[in-house]
C-alpha beads as a LAMMPS data file, in Angstrom:
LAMMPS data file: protein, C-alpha beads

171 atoms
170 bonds

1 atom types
1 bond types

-500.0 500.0 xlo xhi
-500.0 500.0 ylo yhi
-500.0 500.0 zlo zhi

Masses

1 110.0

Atoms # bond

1 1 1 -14.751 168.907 -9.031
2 1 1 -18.383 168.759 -7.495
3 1 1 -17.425 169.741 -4.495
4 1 1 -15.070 172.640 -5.815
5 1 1 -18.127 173.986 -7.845
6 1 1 -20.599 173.915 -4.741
7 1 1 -18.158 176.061 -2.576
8 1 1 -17.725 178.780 -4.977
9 1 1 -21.409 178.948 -5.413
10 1 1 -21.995 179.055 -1.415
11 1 1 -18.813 181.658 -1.508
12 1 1 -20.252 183.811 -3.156
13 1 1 -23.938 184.098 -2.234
14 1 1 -22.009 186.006 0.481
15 1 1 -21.893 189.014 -1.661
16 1 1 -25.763 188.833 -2.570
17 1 1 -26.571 189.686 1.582
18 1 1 -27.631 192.773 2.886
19 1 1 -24.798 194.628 5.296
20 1 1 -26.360 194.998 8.506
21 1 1 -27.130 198.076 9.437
22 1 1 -25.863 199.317 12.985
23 1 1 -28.176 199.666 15.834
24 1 1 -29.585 203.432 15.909
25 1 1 -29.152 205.618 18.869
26 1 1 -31.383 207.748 20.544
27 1 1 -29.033 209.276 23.041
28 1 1 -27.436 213.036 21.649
29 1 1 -24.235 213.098 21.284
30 1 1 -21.231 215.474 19.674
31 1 1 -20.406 214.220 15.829
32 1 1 -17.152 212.653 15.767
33 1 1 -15.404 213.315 12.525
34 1 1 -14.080 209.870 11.956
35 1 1 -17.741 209.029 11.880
36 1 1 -18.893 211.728 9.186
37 1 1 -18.404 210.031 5.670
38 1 1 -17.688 206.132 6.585
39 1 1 -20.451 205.047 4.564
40 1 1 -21.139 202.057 2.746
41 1 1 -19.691 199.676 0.738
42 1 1 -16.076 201.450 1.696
43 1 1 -16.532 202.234 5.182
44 1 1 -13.681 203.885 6.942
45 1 1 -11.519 204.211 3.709
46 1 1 -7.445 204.776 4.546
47 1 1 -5.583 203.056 2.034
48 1 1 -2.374 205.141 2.999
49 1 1 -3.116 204.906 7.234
50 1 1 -2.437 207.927 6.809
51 1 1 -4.607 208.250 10.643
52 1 1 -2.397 205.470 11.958
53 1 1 0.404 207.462 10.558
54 1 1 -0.302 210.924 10.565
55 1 1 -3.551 210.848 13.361
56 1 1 -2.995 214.783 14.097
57 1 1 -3.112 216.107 10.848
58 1 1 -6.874 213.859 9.964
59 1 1 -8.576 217.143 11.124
60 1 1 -7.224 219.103 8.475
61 1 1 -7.532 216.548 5.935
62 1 1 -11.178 216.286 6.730
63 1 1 -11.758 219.992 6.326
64 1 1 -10.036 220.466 3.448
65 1 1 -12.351 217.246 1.873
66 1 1 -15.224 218.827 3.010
67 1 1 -14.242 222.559 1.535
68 1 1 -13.343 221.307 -1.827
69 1 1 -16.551 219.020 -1.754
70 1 1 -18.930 222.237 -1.076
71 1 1 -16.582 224.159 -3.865
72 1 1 -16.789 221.306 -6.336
73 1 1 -21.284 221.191 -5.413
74 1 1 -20.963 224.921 -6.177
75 1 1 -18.871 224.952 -9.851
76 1 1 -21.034 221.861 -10.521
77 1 1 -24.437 223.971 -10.003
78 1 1 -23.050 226.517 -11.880
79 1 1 -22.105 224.486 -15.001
80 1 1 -26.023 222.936 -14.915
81 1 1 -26.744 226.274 -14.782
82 1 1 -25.078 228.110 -17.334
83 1 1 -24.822 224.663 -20.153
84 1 1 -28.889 225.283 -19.353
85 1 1 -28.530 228.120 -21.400
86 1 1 -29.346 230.716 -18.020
87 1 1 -27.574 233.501 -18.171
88 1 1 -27.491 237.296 -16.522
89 1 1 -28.418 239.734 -19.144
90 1 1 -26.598 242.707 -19.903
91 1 1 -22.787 243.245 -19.851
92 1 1 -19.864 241.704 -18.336
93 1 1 -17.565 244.185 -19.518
94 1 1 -20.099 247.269 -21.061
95 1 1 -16.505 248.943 -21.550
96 1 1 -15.718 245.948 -24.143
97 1 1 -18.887 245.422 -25.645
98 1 1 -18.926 241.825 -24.152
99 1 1 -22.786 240.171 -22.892
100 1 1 -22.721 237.304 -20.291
101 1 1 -24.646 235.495 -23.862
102 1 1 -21.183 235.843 -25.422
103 1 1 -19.306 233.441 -23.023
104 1 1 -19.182 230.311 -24.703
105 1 1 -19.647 227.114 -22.470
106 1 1 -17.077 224.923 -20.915
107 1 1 -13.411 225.934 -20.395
108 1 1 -13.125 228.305 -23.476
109 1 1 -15.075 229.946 -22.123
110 1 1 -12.776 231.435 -19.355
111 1 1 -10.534 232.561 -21.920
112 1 1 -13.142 235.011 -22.814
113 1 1 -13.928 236.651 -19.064
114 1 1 -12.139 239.881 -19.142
115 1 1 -8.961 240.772 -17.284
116 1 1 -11.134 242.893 -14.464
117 1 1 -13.409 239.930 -14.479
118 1 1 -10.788 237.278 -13.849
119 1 1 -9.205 239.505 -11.330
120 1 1 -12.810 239.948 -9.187
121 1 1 -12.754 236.227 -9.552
122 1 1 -9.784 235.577 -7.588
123 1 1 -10.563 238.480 -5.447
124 1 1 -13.605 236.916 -4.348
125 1 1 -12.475 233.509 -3.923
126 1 1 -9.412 234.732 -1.745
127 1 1 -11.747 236.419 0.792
128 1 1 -13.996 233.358 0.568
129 1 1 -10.758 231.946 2.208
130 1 1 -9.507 234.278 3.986
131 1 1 -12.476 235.580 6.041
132 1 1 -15.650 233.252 5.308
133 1 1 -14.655 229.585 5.399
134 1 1 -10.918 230.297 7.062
135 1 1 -8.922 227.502 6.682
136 1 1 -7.907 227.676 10.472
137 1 1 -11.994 226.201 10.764
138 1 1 -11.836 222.598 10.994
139 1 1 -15.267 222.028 12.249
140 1 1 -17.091 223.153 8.526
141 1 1 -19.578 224.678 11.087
142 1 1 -19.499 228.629 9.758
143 1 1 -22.458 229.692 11.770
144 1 1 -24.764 229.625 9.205
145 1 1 -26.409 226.635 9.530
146 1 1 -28.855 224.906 6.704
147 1 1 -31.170 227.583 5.469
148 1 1 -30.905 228.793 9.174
149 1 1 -32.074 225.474 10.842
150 1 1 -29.198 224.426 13.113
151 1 1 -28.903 220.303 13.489
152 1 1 -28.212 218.374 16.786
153 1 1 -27.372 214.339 17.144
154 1 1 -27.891 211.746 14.634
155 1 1 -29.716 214.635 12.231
156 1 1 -26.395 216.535 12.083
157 1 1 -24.874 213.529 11.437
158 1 1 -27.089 212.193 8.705
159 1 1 -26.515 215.797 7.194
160 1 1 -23.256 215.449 7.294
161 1 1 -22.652 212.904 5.712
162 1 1 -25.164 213.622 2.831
163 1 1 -23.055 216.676 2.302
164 1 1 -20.058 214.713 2.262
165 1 1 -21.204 212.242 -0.116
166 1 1 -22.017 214.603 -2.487
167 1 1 -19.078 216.545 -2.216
168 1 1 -17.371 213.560 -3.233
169 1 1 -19.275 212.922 -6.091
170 1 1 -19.160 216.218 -7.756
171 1 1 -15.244 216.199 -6.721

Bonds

1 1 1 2
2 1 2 3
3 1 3 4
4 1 4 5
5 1 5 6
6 1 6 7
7 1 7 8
8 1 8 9
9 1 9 10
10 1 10 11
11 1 11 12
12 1 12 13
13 1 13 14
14 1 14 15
15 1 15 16
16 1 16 17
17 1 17 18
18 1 18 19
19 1 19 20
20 1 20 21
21 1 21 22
22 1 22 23
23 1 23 24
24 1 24 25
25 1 25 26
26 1 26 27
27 1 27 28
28 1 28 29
29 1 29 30
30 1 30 31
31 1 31 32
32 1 32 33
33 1 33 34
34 1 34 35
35 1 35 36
36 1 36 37
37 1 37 38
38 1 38 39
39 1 39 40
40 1 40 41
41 1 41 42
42 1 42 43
43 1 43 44
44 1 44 45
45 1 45 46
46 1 46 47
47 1 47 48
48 1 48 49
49 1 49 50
50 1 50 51
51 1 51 52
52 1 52 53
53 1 53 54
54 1 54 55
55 1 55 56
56 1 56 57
57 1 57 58
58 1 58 59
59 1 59 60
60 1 60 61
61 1 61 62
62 1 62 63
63 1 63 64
64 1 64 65
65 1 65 66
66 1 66 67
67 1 67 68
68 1 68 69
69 1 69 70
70 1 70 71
71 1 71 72
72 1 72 73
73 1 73 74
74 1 74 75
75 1 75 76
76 1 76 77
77 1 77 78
78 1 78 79
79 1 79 80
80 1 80 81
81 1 81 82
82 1 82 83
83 1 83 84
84 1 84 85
85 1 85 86
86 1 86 87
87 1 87 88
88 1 88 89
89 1 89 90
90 1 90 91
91 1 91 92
92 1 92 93
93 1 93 94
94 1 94 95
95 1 95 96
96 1 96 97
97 1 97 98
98 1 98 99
99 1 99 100
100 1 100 101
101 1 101 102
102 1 102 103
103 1 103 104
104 1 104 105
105 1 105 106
106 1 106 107
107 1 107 108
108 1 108 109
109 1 109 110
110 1 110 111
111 1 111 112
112 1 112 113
113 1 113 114
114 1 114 115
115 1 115 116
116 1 116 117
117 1 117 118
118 1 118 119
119 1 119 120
120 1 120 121
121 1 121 122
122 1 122 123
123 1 123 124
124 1 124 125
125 1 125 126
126 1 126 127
127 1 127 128
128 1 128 129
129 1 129 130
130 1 130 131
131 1 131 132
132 1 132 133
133 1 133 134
134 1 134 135
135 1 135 136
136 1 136 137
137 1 137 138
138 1 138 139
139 1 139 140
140 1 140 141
141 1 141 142
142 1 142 143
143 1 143 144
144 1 144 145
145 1 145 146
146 1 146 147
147 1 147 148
148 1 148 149
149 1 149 150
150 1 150 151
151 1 151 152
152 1 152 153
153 1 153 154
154 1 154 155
155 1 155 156
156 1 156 157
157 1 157 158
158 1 158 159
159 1 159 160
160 1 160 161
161 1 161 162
162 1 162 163
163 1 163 164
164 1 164 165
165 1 165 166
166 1 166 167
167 1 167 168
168 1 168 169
169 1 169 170
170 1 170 171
């Protein structure tokens, strides 16, 4: 019984180390995409294999992850945003007497957007699709770099996958 006790004790001072962190590079190299994203404590994470399975289609996945993550960073902005009581002033619709101050939060509140409003909605988000971020992209690169500053090496890749994290968590 001793002896059962002591080994799940050692077993599981395991889980107490640090992971050891891999040896940095200083050489510049091209991002590889299965490398943007593993991060700690799930590391490559392919429950399905779906890149054992499926290994041509990984570059799509990967875009689409990172798409929806930079949509989801941008509704979740906009939800801090307008729950913090910011608002435009004036009209939304001057023709129906209805003020951006009238939109209640949360998802009543797109009940109360105008017809015209909804429809520039989906207008804009279809040439969002269509001609900004085109889905045919797979690099996520849209020549735009951050705030103009272009990243090269293991700064791109940091980048990356801070972008990618984040996407994640406001997905």
């Amino acid at each position: 019984m001793q002896r059962l006790i002591a080994a799940l004790a050692l077993s599981s001072a395991a889980a107490f180390v640090a992971p050891v962190a891999p040896a940095a590079s200083t050489a510049l190299r091209a991002v590889e995409e299965f490398e943007v994203g593993v991060q700690a404590p799930a590391g490559f994470f392919d429950p399905l294999n779906y890149c054992e399975d499926q290994p041509e289609s990984f570059a799509r996945r990967r875009a689409v992850e990172r798409k929806h993550g930079r949509i989801s960073m941008m509704a979740f902005v906009g939800i801090l945003v307008h729950n913090a009581d910011i608002e435009f002033p004036g009209y939304i619709s001057k023709s129906q007497g209805v003020k951006f101050s009238d939109i209640p939060d949360g998802i009543y509140g797109f009940s109360k957007i105008p017809a015209a409003g909804i429809l520039q909605i989906f207008l804009l988000t279809g040439l969002i699709e269509l001609a900004w971020w085109p889905a045919s992209n797979y690099s996520g690169d849209y020549g735009i770099g951050f705030w103009g500053k272009k990243w090269q090496g293991e700064d791109k890749l940091q980048k990356l996958n801070a972008e990618m994290a984040n996407g994640r968590l406001a997905m």
